[in-house]
C-alpha positions in Angstrom: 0.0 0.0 0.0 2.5 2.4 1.0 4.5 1.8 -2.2 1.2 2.0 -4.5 0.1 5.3 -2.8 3.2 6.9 -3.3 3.2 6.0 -7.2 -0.1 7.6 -7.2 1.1 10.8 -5.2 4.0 11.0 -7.9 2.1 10.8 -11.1 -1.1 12.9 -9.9 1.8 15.6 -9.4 2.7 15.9 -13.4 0.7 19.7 -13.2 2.6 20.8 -10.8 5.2 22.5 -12.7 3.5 23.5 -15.9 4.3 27.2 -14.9 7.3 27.4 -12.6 9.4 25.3 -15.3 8.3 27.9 -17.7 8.7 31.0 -15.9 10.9 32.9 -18.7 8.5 31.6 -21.7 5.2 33.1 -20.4 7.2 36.5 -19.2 7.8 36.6 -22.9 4.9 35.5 -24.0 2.2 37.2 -21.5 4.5 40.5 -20.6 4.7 39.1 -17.1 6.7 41.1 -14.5 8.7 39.1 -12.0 6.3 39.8 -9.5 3.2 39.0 -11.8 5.0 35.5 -12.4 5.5 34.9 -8.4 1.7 35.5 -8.3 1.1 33.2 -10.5 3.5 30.9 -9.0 2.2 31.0 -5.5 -1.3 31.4 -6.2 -1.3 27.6 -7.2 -0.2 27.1 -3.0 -2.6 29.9 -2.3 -4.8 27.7 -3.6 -4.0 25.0 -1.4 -3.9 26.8 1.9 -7.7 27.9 1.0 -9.0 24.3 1.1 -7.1 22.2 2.8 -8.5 23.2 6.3 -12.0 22.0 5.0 -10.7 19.2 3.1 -8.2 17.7 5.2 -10.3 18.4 8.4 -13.0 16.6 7.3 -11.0 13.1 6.8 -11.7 13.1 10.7 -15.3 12.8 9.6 -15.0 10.8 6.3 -12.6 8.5 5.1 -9.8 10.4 3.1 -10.2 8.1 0.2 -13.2 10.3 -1.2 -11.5 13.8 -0.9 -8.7 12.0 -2.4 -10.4 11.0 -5.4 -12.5 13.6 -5.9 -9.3 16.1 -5.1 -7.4 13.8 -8.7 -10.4 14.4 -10.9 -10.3 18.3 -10.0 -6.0 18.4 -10.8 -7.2 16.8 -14.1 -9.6 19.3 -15.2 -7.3 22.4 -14.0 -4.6 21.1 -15.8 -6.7 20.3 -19.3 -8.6 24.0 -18.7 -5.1 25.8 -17.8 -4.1 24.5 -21.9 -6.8 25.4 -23.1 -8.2 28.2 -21.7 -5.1 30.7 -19.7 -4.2 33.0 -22.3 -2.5 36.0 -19.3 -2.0 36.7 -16.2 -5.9 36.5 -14.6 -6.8 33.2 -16.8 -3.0 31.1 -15.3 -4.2 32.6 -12.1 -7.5 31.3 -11.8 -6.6 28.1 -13.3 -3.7 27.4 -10.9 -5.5 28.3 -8.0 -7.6 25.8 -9.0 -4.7 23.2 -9.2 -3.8 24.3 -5.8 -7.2 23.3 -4.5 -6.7 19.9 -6.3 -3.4 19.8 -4.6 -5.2 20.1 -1.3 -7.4 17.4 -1.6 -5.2 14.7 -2.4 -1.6 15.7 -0.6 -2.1 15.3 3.1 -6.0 13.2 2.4 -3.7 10.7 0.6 -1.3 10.4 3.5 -4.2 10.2 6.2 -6.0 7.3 3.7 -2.8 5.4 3.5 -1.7 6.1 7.8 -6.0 5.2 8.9 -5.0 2.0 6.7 -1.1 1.3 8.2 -0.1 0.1 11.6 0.3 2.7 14.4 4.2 2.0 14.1 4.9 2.3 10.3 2.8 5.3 10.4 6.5 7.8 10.9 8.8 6.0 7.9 5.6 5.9 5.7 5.3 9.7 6.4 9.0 9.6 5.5 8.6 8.0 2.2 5.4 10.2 1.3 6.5 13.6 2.0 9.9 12.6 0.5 8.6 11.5 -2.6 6.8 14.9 -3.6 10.5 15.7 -4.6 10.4 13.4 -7.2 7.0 14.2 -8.2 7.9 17.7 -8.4 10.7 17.2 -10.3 9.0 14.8 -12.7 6.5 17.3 -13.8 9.8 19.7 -14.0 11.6 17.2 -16.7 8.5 16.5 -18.8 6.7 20.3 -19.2 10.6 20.8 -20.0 10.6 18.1 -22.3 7.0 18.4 -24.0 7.3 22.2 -24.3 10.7 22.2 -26.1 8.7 19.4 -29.0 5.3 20.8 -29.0 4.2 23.7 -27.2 3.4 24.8 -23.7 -0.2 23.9 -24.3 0.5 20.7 -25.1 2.9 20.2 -22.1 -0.1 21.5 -19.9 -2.4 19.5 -21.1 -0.3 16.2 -21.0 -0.4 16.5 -17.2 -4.0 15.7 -17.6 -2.6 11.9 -17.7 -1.1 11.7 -14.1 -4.3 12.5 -11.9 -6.2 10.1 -13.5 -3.9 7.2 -13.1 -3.3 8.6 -9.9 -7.2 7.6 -9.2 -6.9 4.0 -10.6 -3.8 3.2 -8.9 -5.9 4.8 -5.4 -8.9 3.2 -5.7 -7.0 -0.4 -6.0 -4.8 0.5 -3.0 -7.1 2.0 -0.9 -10.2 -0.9 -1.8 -10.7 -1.6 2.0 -13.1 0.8 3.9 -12.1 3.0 6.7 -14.5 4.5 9.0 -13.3 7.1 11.3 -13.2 7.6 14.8 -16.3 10.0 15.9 -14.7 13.2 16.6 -15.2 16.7 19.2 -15.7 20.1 18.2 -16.7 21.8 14.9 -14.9 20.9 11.6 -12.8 23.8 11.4 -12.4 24.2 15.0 -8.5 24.3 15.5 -8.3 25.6 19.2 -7.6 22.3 20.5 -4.4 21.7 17.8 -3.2 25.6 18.6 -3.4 24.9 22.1 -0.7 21.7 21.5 2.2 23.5 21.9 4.7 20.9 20.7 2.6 20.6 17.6 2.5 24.1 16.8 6.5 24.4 17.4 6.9 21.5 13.9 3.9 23.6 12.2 5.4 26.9 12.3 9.3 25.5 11.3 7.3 23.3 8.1 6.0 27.0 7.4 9.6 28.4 7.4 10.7 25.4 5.8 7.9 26.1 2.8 8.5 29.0 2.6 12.2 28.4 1.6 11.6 25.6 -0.6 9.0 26.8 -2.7 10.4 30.2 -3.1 14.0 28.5 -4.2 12.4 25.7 -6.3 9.5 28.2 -7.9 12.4 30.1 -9.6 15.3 27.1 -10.0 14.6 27.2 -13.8 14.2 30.7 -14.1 17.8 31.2 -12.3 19.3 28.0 -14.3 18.4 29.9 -17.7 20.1 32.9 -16.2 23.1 31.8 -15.2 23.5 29.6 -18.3 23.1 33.0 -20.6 26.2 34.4 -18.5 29.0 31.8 -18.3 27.6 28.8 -20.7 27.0 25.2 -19.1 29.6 23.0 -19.7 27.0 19.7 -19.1 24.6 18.6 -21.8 22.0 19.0 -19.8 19.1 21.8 -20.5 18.0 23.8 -17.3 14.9 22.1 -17.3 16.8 18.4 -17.0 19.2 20.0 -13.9 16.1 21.5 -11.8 14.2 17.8 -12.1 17.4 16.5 -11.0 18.4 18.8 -8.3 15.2 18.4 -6.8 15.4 14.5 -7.2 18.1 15.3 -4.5 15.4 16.2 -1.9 14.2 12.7 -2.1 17.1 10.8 -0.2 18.0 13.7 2.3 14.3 14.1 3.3 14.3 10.0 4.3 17.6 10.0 5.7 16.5 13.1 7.7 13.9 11.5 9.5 16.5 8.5 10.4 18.6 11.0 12.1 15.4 12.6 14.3 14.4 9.0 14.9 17.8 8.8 16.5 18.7 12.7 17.9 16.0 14.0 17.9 13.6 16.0 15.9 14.3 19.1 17.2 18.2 19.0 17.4 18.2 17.6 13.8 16.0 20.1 12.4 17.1 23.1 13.8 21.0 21.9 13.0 19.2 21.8 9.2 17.8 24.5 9.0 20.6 27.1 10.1 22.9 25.2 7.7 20.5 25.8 4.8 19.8 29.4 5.3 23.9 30.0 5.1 24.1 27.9 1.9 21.4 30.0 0.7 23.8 32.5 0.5 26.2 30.6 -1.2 23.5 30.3 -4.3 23.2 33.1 -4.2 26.3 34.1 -5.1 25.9 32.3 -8.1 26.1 34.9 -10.9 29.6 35.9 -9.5 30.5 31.8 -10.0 31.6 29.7 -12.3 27.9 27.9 -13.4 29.5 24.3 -12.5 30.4 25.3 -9.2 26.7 27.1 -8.9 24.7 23.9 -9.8 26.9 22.0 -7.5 26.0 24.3 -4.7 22.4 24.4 -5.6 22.9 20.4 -5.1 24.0 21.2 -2.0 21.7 23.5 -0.7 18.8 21.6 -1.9 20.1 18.7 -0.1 19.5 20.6 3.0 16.7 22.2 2.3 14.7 19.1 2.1 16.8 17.1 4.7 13.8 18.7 7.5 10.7 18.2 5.8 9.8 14.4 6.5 11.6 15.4 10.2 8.6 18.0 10.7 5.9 16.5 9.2 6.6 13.4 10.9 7.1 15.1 14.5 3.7 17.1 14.1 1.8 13.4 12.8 3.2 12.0 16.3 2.7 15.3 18.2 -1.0 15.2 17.5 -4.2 14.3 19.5 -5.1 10.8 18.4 -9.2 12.3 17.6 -7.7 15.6 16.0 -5.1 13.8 13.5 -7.2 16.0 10.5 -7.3 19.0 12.3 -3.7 18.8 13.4 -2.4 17.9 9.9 -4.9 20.5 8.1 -3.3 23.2 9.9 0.3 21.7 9.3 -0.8 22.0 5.6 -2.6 25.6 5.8 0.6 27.1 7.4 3.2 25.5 5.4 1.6 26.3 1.7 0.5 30.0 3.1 4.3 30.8 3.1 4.8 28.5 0.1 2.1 31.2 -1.8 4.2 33.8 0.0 7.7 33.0 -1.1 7.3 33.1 -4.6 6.1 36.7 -5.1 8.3 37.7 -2.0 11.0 36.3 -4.6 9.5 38.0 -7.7 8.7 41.0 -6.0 12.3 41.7 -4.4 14.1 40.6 -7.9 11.8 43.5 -9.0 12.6 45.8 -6.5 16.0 44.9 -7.0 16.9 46.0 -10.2 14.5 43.0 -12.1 16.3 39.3 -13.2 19.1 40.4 -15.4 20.9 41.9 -12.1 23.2 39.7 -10.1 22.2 41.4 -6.9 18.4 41.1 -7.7 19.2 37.0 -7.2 21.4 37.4 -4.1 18.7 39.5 -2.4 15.9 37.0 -3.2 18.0 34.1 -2.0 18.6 36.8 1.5 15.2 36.5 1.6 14.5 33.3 1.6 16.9 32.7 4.0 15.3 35.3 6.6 12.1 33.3 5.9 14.1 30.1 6.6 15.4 31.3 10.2 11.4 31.3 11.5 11.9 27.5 11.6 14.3 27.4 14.7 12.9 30.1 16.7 9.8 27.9 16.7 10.8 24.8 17.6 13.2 26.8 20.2 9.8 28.2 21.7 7.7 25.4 21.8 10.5 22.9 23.7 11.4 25.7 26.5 12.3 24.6 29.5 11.6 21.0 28.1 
């Protein structure tokens, strides 16, 4: 089951990319500021944070299999609408907030369907693997709107990621065939007072926000960067941008897994923090990038994305054990709704200051983004330093 559900997560996620990996074609082709693009960007996690509370909420009430399957069908028709329909900037934002709601119902619903359906104790590596493998998923839809654009058009490339959701649904309703019914839970649906008042959950809540915040921003603009630095000191791999971002964030996979081994072992909050710190200073490092040769950039980009998602099984895992047995979907609905409201934010925070900064053609513009992001990043300690006081 746990391998089946995270084949489904992987290929339901082929719309994820179908604007970030084009970032510099629709500026071109839409007149798109770098700050229009980051709304665009982060409305698909605005998106998300909108309805997951509802959605993933209500898995306390239903079983998670339905809002999964219904949340598939909806990623398939925002992905067949955004090629056929976005033609500017309000169109490819309406259509990728809609994505985002898609998102919502099937990212954390899938993971409570396949947990309510898993042993109490394989309920933190399965977490592991699941949140782990959104790296690859990611990255997949980064290779093939890369790959389908360059042969046929970014329509087409949009509308091929119609595919993934619905054999993300046949592959779900095989693995998820036996019925689950929930325990009968307290409070309203989108009653959350009982989860904020859970101070050890809300400690690995607010660092998965920082820790959005950071990844999102980074990866919403890897290709745009890569394209960048490639036009000022040309890449000496055969490899388009497109190929080096899927793989780069392919390295998120491993770290994220072998992250959560080192919590299991020093602890969650020692591990994470350690993580974090390390990749807000190699933040600045990529930053640096447009005064660097571009090997030794992607290398560090490697690097830093290594680290980056080295914490993010370790804090979704610590707030799945951290919650109240009858207020798992409350608990993990506001994990979600705090994490993908900074994911929306990072993006345009990143657009806006490469704006601000002189616009993308300026070195400084990037450093000062990748400051940013940084800053964001640094959030993530100072909670998980306030929730374990005196502990």
């Amino acid at each position: 089951m746990i391998a089946a559900m995270c084949l489904a997560e992987i290929v339901g996620m082929t719309g994820f990319a179908t604007f970030t990996a084009l970032i510099p074609q629709f500026q071109a082709l839409w007149s798109l500021s770098n700050a229009d693009a980051g709304w665009i960007s982060g409305m698909y996690h605005g998106g998300y944070a909108v309805a997951v509370p509802l959605l993933v909420s209500l898995t306390d009430r239903v079983d998670a299999r339905r809002i999964y399957l219904y949340g598939q069908a909806l990623a398939a028709v925002s992905a067949l609408d955004f090629a056929l329909l976005a033609d500017g900037f309000w169109s490819a934002v309406l259509w990728r907030t809609v994505a985002g709601i898609g998102m919502a119902g099937t990212y954390m619903t899938g993971l409570r369907a396949m947990n309510d359906r898993l042993p109490v104790d394989l309920h933190s590596r399965a977490t592991a693997w699941y949140t782990a493998l959104y790296g690859v998923g990611s990255g997949l839809s980064v290779y093939l709107t890369g790959a389908i654009e360059a042969s046929w058009g970014w329509q087409w490339a949009a509308g091929a990621a119609v595919a993934g959701p619905i054999a993300a649904i046949a592959i779900a309703r095989i693995a998820l065939a036996s019925p689950v019914t929930p325990p009968a839970p307290s409070g309203a649906v989108l009653d959350f007072r009982p989860v904020l008042g859970n101070r050890r959950a809300m400690g690995f809540i607010g660092g998965y926000g920082a820790h959005s915040f950071e990844l999102f921003g980074y990866r919403s603009w890897l290709v745009a960067f890569l394209v960048y630095l490639e036009a000022r000191d040309p890449s000496p791999f055969p490899l388009t941008p497109f190929v080096i971002a899927a793989l780069i964030q392919l390295v998120g996979v491993p770290s994220s897994i072998i992250g959560n081994e080192m919590a299991q072992r020093w602890g969650r909050v020692r591990v994470a923090v350690w993580v974090m710190s390390a990749a807000a200073v190699l933040g600045l490092v990529v930053g640096a990038g447009p005064w660097l040769p571009y090997a030794v950039t992607v290398a560090a980009i490697a690097i830093y994305g290594w680290f980056v998602g080295m914490d993010s099984s370790t804090l979704t895992g610590g707030t799945v054990l951290a919650a109240e047995p009858d207020k798992r979907g409350a608990t993990m609905a506001l994990h979600s709704t705090v994490g993908f409201a900074f994911a929306f934010l990072s993006p345009l925070c990143f657009g806006v200051v490469l704006d601000l900064s002189g616009g993308a053609n300026q070195p400084m513009a990037w450093l000062w983004a990748f400051v940013v992001m940084g800053i964001g990043a640094m959030i993530g300690p100072l909670c998980l330093w306030w929730a374990n006081r005196g502990k």
